[in-house]
C-alpha positions, 0 to 999 in steps of 0.5 A: 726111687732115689737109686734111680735118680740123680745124686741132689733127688736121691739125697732128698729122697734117702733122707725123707725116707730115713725120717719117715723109718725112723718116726714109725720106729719111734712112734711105738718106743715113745708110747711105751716110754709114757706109758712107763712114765704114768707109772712112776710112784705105783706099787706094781708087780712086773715080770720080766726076762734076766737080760745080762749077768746080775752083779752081786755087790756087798749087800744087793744084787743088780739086775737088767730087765727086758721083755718086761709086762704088767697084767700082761702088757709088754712096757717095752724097753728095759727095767732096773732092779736091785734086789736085797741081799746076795745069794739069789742064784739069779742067772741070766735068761731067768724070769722073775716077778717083782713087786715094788714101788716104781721110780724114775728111770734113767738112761735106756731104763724105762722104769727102776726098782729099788729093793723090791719083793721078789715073788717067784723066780722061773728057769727057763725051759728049754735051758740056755745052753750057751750060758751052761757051757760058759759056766762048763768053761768057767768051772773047768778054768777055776778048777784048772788055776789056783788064783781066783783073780787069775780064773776070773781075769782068763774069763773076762778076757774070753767072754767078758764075764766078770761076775766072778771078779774081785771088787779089788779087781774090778777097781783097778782095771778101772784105774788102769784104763783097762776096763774094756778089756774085760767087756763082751765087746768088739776087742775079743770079736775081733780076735775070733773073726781075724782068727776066722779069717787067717785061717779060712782063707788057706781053704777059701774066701766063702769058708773064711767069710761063713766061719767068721760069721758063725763064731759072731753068732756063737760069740753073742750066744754065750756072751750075751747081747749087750750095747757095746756088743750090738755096735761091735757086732754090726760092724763086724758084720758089715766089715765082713760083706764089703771084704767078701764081695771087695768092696770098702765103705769111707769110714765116715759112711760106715760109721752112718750105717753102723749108728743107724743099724744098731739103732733101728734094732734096739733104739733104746741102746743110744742112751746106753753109756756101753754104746756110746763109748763104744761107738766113739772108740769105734769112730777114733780108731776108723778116723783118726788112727789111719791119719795118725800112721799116714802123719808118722809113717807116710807110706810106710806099715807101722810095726804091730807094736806101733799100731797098737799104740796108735789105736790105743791112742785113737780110742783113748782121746775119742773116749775122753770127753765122754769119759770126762763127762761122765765119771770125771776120770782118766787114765792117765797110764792107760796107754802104758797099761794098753801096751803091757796087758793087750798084745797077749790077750789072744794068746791068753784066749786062746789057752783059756778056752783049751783049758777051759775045754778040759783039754790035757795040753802039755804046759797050757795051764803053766805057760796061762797061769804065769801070763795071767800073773804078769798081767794082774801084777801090771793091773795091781800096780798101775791101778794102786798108783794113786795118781794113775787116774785124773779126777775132776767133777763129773757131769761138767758139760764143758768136757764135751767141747772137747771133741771141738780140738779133736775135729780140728786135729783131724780136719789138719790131719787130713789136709797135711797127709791127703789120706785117702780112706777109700782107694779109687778101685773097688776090688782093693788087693791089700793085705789090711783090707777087711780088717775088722778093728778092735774096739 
């Protein structure tokens, strides 16, 4: 009805239809919620699918649980484990039982188990093909490059494992402001569906939009379906239909569908760190960069080099208070890290997943180990630098307000530049039409 109606009548209409959706999504997730709740302090025996990588530490194991039952009711949303020891063999898609006394949850986790039992551990039949031809890729990498932090950087980049990394490794790329590089997320999607496009396109339009559409899928097949990947992939797909049938969304609009998509899907995600960060990356470059090139550059195309600071910028300062808030840290030299390390990672892709493939390329593994070099030295001194991170008390809820400045900017923004986000004509000619952006 209200795509029938005038525009007040089909306001009122989408918006009592969204809540009445969003109440029966809720409902179910809520008494699941309670029922987690009630058993909080209870010694309990639980099963549950491994949803993600499990993280080894120095003395316990990490893991996501999902699909989780007692006595053969599904709980519904994700359990936290951490597990004794090292060495478990554990992999993602297992299913274990634990037992344990359960705690209180926190984020999108229902319930946490601290140091539980572990009483069987089942391999799942059939076996997840995708995860064994990572671990292929993984094997023939390392067997191919002698550094382990080089290996498992090429990984990382390619399929955002970083089960293999260094504790050193892992800090300074935190330090750094590198972080996201090495996330299954929209940075190496984005690589695989440009790719798609570039060269479908010499074929046709369909050929470039169903290839595009098949590496998301196998993307998400071997990475797994984590939080940032769930907001990155809607996007992708959406950026993708508009581009196809010539259309384009005000990223105001987009951004709408892409929240309310991913969210219907997994609910439980909003309360996700990955999601929310990644959702406000996504929101800086979509709103803010495109003001920030039309204030510099007028009508002028930046060059690549100054797009990709003017992205990296975007994201950073949509991120900052988030980032603020919840670790009490930022990267003060994550812009100069950004511009040194980012702009060859699709090279680095690239000839990671030929080596990775086996494939006996004339000075693949040369011209890979030496860019794998440059960027660890990169990593190591910038993260070492022990000014290179801005450190206050984290959990401060001023941080927050600082997205009020950053309105601000972009409302001024907008009225100094007159930007139109959307063209007037619906077929839209230009060549950055359907860009699917990075982060």
């Amino acid at each position: 009805m209200a795509l029938l109606l005038r525009t007040f009548c089909r306001a009122v209409l989408a918006f009592s239809a969204g809540v009445l959706c969003s109440l029966a999504r809720l409902s179910p997730i809520i008494a699941e919620a309670n029922f987690a709740n009630s058993l909080v302090g209870q010694e309990l025996q639980l099963s549950g699918i491994i949803a993600t990588d499990p993280k080894e530490l120095e003395k316990e194991t990490s893991l996501t649980l999902e699909q989780v039952s007692l006595r053969g009711k599904t709980l519904g949303g994700q359990l936290y484990v951490k597990i004794s020891g090292r060495g478990h063999h554990l992999q993602r898609s297992d299913q274990i039982t634990v037992r344990g006394k359960a705690l209180s949850g926190f984020g999108n986790y229902y319930l946490y188990l601290w140091h539980p039992t572990v009483v069987s551990v089942n391999k799942p039949d059939p076996p997840d093909l995708a995860l064994q031809f990572r671990q292929f890729l993984s094997r023939k990498l390392s067997a191919a490059i002698t550094s382990e932090d080089a290996a498992s950087l090429a990984m990382g980049f390619l399929l955002g494992e970083k089960v293999t990394m260094s504790d050193e490794l892992t800090a300074n790329l935190r330090q750094a402001g590198l972080a996201h590089v090495v996330v299954a997320s929209g940075f190496a999607l984005s690589v695989l569906v440009n790719f798609a496009k570039k060269y479908g396109l010499r074929v046709s339009r369909g050929v470039a939009f169903f290839a595009s559409i098949w590496l998301i899928a196998a993307f998400v097949s071997l990475t797994g379906f984590s939080a940032s990947l769930l907001r990155a992939g809607i996007a992708a797909l959406v950026a993708l239909l508009a581009w196809f049938v010539g259309r384009r969304f005000h990223p105001v609009r987009l951004l709408i569908y892409v929240a309310a998509l991913s969210v219907c899907i997994s609910p439980h995600k909003f309360f996700s760190l990955a999601w929310q960060l990644s959702f406000a990356s996504y929101a800086g470059i979509l709103l803010l960069e495109p003001l920030l090139a039309k204030y510099l550059y007028g009508d002028a195309v930046p060059s690549n080099l100054s797009t990709i600071v003017l992205v990296s910028i975007s994201a950073q300062l949509a991120c900052l208070p988030l980032s603020l808030y919840y670790f009490g840290s930022f990267a003060v030299l994550g812009l100069a890290a950004n511009l040194l390390v980012t702009p060859v990672i699709p090279l680095v892709m690239l000839l990671a997943f030929l080596v990775g493939l086996g494939l006996k390329i004339p000075f693949a593994v040369f011209v890979l180990q030496k860019i794998l070099t440059a960027q660890l030295w990169v990593i190591r001194e910038i993260g070492e630098l022990p000014w290179a991170t801005y450190q206050i008390a984290p959990g401060q809820a001023v941080c927050l307000w600082l997205y009020v400045p950053i309105l601000i900017l972009l409302v001024a923004l907008k009225v100094r530049t007159k930007h139109a986000f959307r063209p007037s004509y619906s077929l839209d000619k230009s060549p950055d039409y359907g860009k699917i952006f990075s982060c």
